[in-house]
Structures are given as structure tokens and as C-alpha cells.
Wavefront OBJ file of the C-alpha trace (Angstrom):
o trace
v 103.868 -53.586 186.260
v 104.651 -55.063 189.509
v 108.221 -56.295 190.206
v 108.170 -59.748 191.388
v 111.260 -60.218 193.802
v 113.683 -57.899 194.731
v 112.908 -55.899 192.352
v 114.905 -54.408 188.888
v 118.610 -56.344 188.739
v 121.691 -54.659 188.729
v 121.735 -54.520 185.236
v 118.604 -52.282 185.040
v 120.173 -49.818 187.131
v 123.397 -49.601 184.962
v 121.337 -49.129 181.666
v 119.214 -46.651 183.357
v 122.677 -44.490 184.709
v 124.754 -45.182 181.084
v 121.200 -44.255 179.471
v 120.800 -40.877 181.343
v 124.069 -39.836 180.674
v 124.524 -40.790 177.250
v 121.081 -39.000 176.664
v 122.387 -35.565 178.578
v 125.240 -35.726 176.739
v 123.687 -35.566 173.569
v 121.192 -32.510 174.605
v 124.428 -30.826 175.801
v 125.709 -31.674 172.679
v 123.282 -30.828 170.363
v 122.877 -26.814 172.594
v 126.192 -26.271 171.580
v 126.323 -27.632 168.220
v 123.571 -25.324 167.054
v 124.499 -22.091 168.976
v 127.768 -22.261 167.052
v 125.959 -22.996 163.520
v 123.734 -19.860 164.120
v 126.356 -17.592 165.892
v 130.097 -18.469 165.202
v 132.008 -18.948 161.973
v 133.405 -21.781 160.419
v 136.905 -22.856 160.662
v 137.810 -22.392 157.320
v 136.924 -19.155 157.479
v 139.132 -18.154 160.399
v 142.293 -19.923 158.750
v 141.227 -17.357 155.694
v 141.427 -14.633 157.467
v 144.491 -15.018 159.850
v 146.991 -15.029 157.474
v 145.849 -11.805 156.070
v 145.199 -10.245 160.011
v 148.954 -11.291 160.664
v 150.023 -9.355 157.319
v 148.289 -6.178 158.062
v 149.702 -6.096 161.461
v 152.975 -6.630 160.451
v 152.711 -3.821 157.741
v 150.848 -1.440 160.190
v 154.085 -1.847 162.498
v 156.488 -1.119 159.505
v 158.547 -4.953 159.342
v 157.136 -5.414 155.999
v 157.606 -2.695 153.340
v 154.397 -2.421 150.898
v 156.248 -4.162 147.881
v 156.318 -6.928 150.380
v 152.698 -6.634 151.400
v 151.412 -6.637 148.455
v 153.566 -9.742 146.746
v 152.508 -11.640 150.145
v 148.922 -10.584 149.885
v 148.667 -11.621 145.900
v 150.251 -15.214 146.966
v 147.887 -15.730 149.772
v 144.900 -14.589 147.459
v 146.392 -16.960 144.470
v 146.516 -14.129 142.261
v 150.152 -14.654 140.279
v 152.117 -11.825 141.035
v 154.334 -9.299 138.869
v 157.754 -10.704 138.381
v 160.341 -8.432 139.607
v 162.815 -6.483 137.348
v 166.537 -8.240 138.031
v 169.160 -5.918 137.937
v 172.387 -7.164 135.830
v 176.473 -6.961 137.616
l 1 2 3 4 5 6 7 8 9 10 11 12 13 14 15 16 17 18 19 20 21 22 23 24 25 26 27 28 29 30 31 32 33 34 35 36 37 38 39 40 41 42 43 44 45 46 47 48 49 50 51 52 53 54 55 56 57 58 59 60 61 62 63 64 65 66 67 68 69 70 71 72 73 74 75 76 77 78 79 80 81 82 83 84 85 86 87 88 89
């Protein structure tokens, strides 16, 4: 094509600049989006698994006794646990 002129407006220019970065962005975008489907884990999965991290830590330094551990473990789990004996005064 031959510009007739002073060549492409201003407008060309901008469309071309908004149009290279909107297309980088996406590639960018895209890299990441499918190096964390094939390598990381899903969110849901983390929020799993750090309530359960956080218990075993705090039994392995001894704030939690094992009754404890293992009433909070059955309620994060869902599993009903055993009610407790109460003692009568």
C-alpha cells in the first residue's frame, strides 16, 4: 500500500502501541497461567492443608495435648467427634 500524505495518523500509532501491549500481556499471561496449571497446586488445596500443618506443629511443640489434637483434627476433617464424659460436683 502506499501512504498518501504524511503518512499513518496519530491514531494508527496509538492502536499499534495499545495493540502490542495488550497482545504481550496476554502471552505473558497465558506463560504463567499454564506453568502454574502443570506445576503448582490449587488454592483450595493449600487452605486444606494449612490448617492441619498448623495443628501438627503445634502438637509437635507440646501446646496442644493429643486429646486436643485429635478433637481438632476430627472437626477440621468433619468427622463428628466423641462427646466427652462430664464429671458431676
Amino acid at each position: 500500500m502506499w501512504y498518501w500524505g504524511s503518512g499513518p495518523h496519530w491514531w494508527g500509532w496509538l492502536l499499534g502501541f495499545f495493540g502490542m501491549v495488550v497482545f504481550w500481556g496476554l502471552l505473558i499471561w497465558a506463560i504463567f497461567a499454564i506453568a502454574h496449571a502443570l506445576l503448582g497446586r490449587s488454592t483450595s488445596e493449600r487452605r486444606e492443608e494449612d490448617p492441619k500443618r498448623i495443628l501438627d506443629q503445634r502438637l509437635a511443640r507440646g501446646e496442644i495435648t493429643p486429646e486436643e489434637y485429635q478433637r481438632t483434627r476430627d472437626a477440621i476433617d468433619g468427622r463428628p467427634s466423641e462427646p466427652r464424659a462430664r464429671s458431676e460436683a
